[in-house]
C-alpha positions in Angstrom: 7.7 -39.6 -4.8 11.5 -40.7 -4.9 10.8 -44.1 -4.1 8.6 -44.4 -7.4 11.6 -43.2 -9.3 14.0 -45.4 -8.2 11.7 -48.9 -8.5 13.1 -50.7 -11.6 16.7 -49.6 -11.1 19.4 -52.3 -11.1 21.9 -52.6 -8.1 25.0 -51.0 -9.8 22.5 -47.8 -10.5 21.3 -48.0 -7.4 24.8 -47.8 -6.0 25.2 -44.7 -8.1 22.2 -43.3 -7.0 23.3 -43.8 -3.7 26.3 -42.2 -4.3 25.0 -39.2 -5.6 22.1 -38.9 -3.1 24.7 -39.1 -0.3 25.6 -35.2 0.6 22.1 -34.1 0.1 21.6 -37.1 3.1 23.9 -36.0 4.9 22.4 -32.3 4.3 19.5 -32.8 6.0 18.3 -31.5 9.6 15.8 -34.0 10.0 16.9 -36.7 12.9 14.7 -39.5 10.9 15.9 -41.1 8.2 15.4 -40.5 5.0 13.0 -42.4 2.8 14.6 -42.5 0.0 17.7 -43.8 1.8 15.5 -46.4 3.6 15.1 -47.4 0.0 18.4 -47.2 -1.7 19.5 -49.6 1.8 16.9 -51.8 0.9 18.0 -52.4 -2.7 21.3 -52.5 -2.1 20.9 -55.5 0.6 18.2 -57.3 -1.5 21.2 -57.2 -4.2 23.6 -58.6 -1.6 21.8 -61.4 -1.1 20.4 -59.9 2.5 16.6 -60.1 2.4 15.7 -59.7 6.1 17.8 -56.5 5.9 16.1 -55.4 2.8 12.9 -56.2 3.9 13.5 -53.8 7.4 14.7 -51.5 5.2 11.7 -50.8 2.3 9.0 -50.9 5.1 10.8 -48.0 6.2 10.4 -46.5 2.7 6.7 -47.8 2.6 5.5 -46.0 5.9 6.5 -42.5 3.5 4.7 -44.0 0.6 2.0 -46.3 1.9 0.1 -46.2 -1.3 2.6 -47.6 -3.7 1.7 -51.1 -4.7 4.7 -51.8 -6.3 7.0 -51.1 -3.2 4.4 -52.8 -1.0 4.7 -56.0 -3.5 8.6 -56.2 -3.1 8.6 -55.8 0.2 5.9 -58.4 1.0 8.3 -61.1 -1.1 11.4 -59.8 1.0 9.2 -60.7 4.1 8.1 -63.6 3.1 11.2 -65.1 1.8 12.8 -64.1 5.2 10.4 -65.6 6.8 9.2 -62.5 8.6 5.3 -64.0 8.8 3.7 -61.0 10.8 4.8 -58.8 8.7 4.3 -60.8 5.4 1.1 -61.5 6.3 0.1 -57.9 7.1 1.3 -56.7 3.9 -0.7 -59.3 1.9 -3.6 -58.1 3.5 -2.3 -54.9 2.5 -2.0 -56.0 -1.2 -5.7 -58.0 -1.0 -7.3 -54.6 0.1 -5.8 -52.9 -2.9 -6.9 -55.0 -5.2 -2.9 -55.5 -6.6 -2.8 -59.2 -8.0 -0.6 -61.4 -5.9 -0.5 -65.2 -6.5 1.7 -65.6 -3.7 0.0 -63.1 -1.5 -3.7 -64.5 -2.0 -2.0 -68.1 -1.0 -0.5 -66.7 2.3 -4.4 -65.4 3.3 -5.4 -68.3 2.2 -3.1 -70.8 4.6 -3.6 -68.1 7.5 -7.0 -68.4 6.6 -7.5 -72.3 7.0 -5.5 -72.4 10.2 -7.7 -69.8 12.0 -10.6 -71.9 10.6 -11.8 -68.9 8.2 -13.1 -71.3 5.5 -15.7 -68.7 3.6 -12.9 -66.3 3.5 -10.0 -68.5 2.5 -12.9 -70.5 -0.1 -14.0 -66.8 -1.8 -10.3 -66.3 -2.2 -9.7 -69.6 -4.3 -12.6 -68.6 -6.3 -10.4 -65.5 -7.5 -7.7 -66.9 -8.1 -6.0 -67.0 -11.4 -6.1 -70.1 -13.5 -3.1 -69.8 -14.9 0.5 -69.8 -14.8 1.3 -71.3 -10.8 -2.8 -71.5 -10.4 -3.3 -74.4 -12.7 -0.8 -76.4 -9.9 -1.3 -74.7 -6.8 -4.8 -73.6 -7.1 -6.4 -77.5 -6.9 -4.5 -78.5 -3.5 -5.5 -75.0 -2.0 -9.3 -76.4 -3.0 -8.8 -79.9 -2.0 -7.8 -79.1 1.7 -10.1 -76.3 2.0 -12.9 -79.1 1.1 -11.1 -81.6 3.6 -11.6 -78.8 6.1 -15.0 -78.7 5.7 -15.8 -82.3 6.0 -16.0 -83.2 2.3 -13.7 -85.1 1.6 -14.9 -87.1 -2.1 -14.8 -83.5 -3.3 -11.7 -82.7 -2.4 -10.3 -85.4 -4.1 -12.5 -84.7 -6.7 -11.0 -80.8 -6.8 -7.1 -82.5 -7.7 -7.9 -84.4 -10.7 -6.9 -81.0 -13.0 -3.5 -81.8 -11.9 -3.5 -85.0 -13.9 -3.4 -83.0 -16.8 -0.1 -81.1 -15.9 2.3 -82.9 -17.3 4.3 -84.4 -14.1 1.8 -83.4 -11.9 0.1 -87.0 -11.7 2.0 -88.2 -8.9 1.7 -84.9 -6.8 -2.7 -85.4 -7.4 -2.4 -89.7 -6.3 -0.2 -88.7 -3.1 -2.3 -86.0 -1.8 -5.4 -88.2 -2.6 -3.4 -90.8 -0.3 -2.9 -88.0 2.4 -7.1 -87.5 2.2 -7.8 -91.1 2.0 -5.3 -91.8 4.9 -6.9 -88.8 7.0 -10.5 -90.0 6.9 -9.5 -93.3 7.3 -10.1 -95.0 3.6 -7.5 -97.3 4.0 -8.5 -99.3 1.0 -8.2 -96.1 -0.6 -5.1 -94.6 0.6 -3.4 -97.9 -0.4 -4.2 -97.4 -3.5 -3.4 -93.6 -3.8 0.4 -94.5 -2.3 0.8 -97.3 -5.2 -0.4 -95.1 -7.7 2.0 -92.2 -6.3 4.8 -94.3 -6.5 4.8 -95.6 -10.1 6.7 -93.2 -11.8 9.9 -93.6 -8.0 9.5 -92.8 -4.7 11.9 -89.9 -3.5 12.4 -89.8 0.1 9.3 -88.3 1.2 6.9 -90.2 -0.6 8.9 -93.2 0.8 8.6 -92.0 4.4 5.0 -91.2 4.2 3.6 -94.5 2.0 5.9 -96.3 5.0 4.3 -94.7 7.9 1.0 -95.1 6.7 1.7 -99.4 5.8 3.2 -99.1 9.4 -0.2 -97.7 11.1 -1.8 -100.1 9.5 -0.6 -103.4 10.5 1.7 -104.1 7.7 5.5 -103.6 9.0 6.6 -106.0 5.4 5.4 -103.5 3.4 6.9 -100.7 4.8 10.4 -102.7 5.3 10.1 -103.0 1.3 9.5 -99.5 0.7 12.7 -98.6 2.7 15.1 -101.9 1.0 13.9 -100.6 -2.1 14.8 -96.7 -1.6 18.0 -97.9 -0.3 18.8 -99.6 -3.5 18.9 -97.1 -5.7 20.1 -94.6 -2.9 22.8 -96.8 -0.6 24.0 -95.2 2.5 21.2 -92.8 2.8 21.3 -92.6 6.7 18.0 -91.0 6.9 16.2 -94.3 5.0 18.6 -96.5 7.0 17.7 -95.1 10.3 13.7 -95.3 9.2 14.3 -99.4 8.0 16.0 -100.1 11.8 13.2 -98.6 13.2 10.8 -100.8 11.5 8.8 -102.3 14.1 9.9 -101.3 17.2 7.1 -99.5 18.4 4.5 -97.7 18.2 4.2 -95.5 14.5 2.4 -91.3 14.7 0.7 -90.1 11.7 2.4 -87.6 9.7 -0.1 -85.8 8.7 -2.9 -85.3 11.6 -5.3 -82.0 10.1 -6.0 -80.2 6.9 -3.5 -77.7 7.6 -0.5 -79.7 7.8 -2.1 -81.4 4.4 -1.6 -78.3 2.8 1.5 -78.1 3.9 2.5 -80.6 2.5 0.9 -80.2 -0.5 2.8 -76.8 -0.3 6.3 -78.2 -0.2 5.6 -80.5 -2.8 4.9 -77.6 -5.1 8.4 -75.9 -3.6 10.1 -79.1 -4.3 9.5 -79.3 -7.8 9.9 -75.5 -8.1 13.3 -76.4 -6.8 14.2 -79.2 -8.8 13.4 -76.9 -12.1 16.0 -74.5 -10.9 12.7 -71.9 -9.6 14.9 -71.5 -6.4 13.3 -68.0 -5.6 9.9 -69.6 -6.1 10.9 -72.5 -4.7 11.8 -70.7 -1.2 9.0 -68.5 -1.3 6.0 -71.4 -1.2 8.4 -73.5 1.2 8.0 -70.4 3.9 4.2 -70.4 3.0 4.5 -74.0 3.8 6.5 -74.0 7.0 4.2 -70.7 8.1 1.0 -73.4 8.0 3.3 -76.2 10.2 6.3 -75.0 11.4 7.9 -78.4 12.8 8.5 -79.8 8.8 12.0 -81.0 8.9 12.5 -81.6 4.8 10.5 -78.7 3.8 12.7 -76.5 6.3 15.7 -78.4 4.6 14.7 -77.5 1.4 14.7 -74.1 2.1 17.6 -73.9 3.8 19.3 -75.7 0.2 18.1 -72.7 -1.4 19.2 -70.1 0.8 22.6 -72.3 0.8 22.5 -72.2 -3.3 21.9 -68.4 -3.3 25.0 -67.6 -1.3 22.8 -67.0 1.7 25.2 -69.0 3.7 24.6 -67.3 7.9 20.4 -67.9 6.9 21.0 -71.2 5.7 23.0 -72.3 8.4 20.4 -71.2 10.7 17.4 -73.0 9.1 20.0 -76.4 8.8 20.9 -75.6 12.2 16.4 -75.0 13.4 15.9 -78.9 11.8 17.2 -80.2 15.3 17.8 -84.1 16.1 15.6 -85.3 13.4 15.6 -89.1 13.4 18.2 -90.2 10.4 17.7 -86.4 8.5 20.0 -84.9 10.7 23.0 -86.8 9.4 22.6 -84.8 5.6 22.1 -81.7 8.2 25.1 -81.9 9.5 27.0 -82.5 6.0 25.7 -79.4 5.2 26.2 -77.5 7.3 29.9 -78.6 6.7 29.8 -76.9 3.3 28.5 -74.0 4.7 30.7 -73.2 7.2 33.6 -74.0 4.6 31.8 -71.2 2.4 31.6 -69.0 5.9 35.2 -69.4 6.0 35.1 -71.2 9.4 36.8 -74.5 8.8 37.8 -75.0 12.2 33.7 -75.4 13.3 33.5 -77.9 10.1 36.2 -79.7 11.4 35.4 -80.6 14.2 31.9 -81.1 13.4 33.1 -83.7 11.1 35.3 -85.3 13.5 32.3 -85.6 15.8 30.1 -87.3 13.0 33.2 -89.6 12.1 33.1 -91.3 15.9 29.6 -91.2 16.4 28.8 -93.6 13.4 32.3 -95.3 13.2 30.8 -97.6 10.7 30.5 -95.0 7.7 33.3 -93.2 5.6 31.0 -90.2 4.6 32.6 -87.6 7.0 35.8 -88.8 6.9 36.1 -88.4 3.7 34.4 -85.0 3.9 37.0 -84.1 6.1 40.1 -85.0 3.9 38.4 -83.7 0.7 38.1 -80.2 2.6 41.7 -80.6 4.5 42.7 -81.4 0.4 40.9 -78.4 -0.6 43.3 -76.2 1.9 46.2 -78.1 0.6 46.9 -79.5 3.7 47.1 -83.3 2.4 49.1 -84.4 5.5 46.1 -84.3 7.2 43.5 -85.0 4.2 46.0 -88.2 4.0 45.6 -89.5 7.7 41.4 -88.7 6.9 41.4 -91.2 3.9 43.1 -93.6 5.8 41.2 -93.8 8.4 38.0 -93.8 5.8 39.8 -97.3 4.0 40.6 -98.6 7.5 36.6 -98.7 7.8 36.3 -100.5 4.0 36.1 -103.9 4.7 35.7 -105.2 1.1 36.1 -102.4 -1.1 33.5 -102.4 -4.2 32.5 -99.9 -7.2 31.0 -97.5 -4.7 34.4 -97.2 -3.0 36.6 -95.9 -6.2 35.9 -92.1 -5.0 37.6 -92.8 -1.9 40.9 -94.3 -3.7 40.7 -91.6 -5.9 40.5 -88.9 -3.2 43.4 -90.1 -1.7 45.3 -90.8 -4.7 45.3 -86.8 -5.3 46.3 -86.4 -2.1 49.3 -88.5 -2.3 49.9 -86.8 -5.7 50.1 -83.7 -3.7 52.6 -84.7 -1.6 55.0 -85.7 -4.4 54.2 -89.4 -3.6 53.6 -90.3 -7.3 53.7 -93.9 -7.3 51.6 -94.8 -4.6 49.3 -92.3 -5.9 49.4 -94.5 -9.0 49.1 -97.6 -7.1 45.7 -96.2 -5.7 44.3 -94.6 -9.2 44.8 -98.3 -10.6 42.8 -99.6 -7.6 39.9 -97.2 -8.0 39.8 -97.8 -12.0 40.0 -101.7 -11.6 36.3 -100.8 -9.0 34.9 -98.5 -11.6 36.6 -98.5 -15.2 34.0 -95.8 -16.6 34.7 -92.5 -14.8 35.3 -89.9 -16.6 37.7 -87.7 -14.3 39.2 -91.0 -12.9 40.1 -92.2 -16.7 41.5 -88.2 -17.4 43.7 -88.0 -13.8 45.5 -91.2 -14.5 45.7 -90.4 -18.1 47.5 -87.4 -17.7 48.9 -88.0 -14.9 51.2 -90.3 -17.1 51.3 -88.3 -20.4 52.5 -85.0 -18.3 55.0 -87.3 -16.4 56.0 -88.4 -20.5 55.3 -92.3 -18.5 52.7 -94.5 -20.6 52.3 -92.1 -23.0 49.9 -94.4 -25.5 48.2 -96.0 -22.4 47.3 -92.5 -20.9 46.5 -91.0 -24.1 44.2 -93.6 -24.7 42.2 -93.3 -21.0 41.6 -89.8 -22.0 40.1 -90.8 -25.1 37.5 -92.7 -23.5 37.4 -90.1 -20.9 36.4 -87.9 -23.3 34.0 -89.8 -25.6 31.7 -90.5 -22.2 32.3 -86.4 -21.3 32.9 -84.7 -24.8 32.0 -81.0 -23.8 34.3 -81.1 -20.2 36.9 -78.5 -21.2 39.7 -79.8 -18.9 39.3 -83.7 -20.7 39.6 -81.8 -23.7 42.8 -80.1 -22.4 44.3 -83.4 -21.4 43.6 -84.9 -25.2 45.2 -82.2 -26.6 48.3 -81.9 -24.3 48.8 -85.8 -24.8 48.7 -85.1 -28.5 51.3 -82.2 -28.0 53.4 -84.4 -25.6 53.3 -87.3 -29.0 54.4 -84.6 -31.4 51.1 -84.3 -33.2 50.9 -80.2 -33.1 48.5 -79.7 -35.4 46.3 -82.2 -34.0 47.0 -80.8 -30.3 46.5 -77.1 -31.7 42.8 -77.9 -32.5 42.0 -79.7 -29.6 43.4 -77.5 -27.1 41.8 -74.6 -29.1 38.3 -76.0 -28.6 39.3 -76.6 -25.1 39.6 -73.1 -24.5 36.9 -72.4 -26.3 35.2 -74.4 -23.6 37.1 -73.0 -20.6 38.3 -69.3 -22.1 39.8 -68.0 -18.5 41.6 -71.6 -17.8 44.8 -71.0 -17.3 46.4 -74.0 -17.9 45.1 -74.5 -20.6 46.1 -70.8 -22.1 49.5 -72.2 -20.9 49.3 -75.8 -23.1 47.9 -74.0 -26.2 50.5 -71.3 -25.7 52.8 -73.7 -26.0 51.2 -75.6 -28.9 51.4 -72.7 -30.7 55.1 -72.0 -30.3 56.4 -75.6 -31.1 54.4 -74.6 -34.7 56.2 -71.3 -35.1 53.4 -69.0 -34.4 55.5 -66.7 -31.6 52.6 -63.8 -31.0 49.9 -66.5 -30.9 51.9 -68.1 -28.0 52.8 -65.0 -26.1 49.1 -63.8 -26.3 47.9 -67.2 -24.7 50.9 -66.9 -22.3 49.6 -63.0 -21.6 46.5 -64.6 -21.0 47.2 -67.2 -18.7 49.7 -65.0 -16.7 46.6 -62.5 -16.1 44.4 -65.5 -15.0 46.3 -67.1 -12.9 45.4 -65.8 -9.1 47.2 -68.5 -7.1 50.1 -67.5 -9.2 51.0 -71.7 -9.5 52.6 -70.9 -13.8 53.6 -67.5 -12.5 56.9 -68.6 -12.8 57.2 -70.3 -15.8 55.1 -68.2 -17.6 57.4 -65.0 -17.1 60.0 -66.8 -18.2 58.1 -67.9 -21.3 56.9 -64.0 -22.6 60.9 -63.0 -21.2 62.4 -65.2 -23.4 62.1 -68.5 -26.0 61.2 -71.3 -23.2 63.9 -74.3 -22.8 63.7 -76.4 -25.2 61.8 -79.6 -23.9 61.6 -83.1 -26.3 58.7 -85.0 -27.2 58.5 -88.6 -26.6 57.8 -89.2 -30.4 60.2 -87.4 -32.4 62.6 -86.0 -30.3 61.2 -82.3 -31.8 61.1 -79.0 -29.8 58.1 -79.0 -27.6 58.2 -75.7 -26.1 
């Protein structure tokens, strides 16, 4: 069978395997498409990114060859991960009748399982499963909520404690002991469970949960400090501000009302983590499993929608951002998202005005309007990124630490506009708020040595700059520019040298070490760097210059130290 063949290829050959199967295609009488095109399409659109696509695609390819496990198991992923449920959960059962191991498969029979109230079957599935690799995590909270299913709930807390052995894991066993506790109404328990969950931080969920359940039970204080102390270590968080004003005004739901929507959440904890290591194809994969058990799961359903977002999956992502709805305070991070998306979707105007909306709904925050000049910045349209960071200052009654980004932001943008010392004025402001920024301490450093205006003041902020941020190859570039612009060439030589060692395709920084290289005599050295530079410069902002460089020996420009040749 083709399709055999061609499993294991990479995109590019299957490109060229495309290419090549194309007039044989095209060749045949048959009205029907061909199989093997059904599953050159479907690796080709899995490559771009497109797993819906690719998943309609190798089903096609499957019907030819029902038998191969190995097409069966890619396609199931591609279903799942597009959150084609039917159809995943068909072909898992598919996969469970062959006998083909399938961590993820056996987990989506075993949620389907629990929510039809199948408990034998989805309890002699556990029993096979693995105990290794994901099993050691995800194999105890499939047991526990099985157990809670069937009314035992001291064994199911009983079937976590393995996970106090994964390292990490600890915190995941105490807060889905709180969840059992909480369900079967323990509430001497479940207190404890939340406490013991919460040692090591509370991250937002944890925090809404332990809240909720101190609110149920007659305690509003406790669940006010919960929130107070989230919002210390994460200020302006509009969802955890939105949950403290509500604190008390009425009557508090459970979160978590059945076994299944335990698992759940048990299931998005495990996608959490998997998405905090960087597992983001893991991490989306157990978040559908999640949101096929309980649909209506706002952060888990954010969470994937992140990944799709990180994975260049932007029209899927905005859909899932865009499926969240009106939640209470979440919806506010939503929207900001959806912002970046629609600036990776190209459609600025829509993230505009969606901003603009935000901005006069909640005329007491600076988020969006800052958003809004950063992005107007982005387009080099800092008129307008201008008149957004004013009106963001206008809304900063008493500007503190956390305000230095804003000052910052707007500083560029009057930098942009050739408005230097205002600029100035405003990078002075945001270093007095915050003296230990990194790219602050570099942009005013710079700033002045390229201008030749402060020369040992600005060399010495992009010292520091770069003793707090030693591997940043653009810091680096500034240290050694400011050495080149005192007349230390050797010195500026080695440092802009590491800096494009850092940042090879910079170039800028090809430019300054071009340079470097020049004012020391060493002519091809210079041109190659200027060769280089000119080939990697797709705005075309040195174009310019840099022809005139490899055309000729560049104008002579002084150094502020001893008056020698600079370039």
């Amino acid at each position: 069978m083709a399709g055999r063949k061609l499993l294991g290829m990479g995109v590019a050959q299957v490109a060229l395997a495309v290419a090549l199967a194309l007039p044989a295609m095209a060749a045949e009488k048959e009205t029907a498409r061909s199989p093997v095109a059904a599953y050159l399409s479907g690796r080709l659109a899995q490559g771009a990114g497109d797993w819906s696509l690719a998943a309609r695609h190798l089903a096609e390819a499957l019907k030819a060859d029902p038998d191969n496990v190995q097409l069966l198991r890619r396609t199931f992923l591609l279903q799942l991960g597009a959150g084609q449920y039917p159809e995943a959960v068909a072909s898992a059962r598919r996969l469970d009748k062959a006998d083909a191991e399938s961590f993820l498969a056996a987990s989506l029979l075993i949620a389907d399982d629990l929510a039809a109230k199948r408990l034998a079957e989805a309890g002699e599935r556990v029993r096979k499963l693995p105990p290794d690799g994901l099993g050691q995590y995800v194999t105890p909270l499939l047991d526990a909520w099985l157990k809670v299913s069937a009314g035992d709930d001291k064994a199911a807390v009983e079937a976590l404690a393995p996970l106090d052995k994964a390292p990490g894991f600890a915190a995941l066993r105490a807060l889905q002991s709180a969840l059992i506790a909480d369900l079967a109404g323990d509430v001497a328990g479940a207190r404890d469970w939340y406490a013991r969950a919460a040692e090591g931080g509370a991250p937002l969920r944890l925090t809404s949960l332990a809240a909720n359940f101190h609110e149920r039970n007659g305690d509003p204080e406790a669940a006010r400090a919960l929130w107070q102390a989230y919002l210390k270590d994460n200020p302006a968080n509009a969802a955890a501000e939105t949950a403290l004003a509500a604190v008390g005004r009425g009557k508090v739901a459970r979160l978590v009302t059945s076994p299944r929507d335990g698992l759940a959440e048990a299931l998005f904890d495990v996608a959490g983590a998997l998405h905090q290591e960087n597992a983001g194809e893991m991490a989306l994969l157990y978040g559908r499993v999640s949101l096929y058990l309980r649909a209506e799961q706002p952060m888990a359903r954010l969470m994937v929608a992140d990944v799709l977002a990180g994975r260049g999956r932007h029209e899927e992502a905005l859909a899932e951002y865009r499926a969240i709805g009106q939640t209470a305070g979440l919806d506010w991070s939503v929207r900001l998202r959806q912002v970046e998306v629609l600036r990776k979707l190209q459609r600025e105007t829509e993230a505009a005005k969606l901003l603009e909306a935000m901005a006069a709904e909640r005329p007491e925050r600076t988020d969006a309007l800052i958003r809004l000049g950063d992005m107007r910045r982005a387009a080099e349209k800092n008129e307008q990124a201008l008149a957004a960071y004013d009106k963001a200052l206008l809304r900063v009654k008493s500007p503190g630490p956390k305000d230095w980004p804003l000052f910052y932001a707007r500083a560029m943008a009057l930098d942009g506009l050739g408005r230097w010392p205002q600029a100035e004025a405003d990078l002075l402001k945001a270093l007095e708020l915050s003296p230990d920024q990194p790219q602050l301490l570099n942009y005013l450093g710079y700033s002045w040595v390229d201008r030749n205006l402060n020369l040992e003041k600005g060399t010495e902020l992009i010292r520091r700059a770069a003793e707090l941020r030693p591997d940043d190859g653009y810091i680096v570039d500034s240290l050694g520019w400011a050495l080149f612009r005192a007349g230390d060439i050797d010195g500026a030589i080695a440092t802009l040298e590491r800096a494009v060692q850092l940042k090879p395709m910079d170039p800028a920084i090809n430019d300054h070490l071009g340079d470097a290289y020049w004012a020391a005599g060493r002519h091809k050295e210079a041109r190659f760097q200027w060769s280089r530079a000119f080939q990697n410069d797709p705005k075309g902002e040195l174009r310019t210059a840099l022809e005139e460089k490899l055309r000729r020996e560049p104008p002579a420009r002084k150094t502020a130290a001893n008056g020698r040749d600079a370039e």
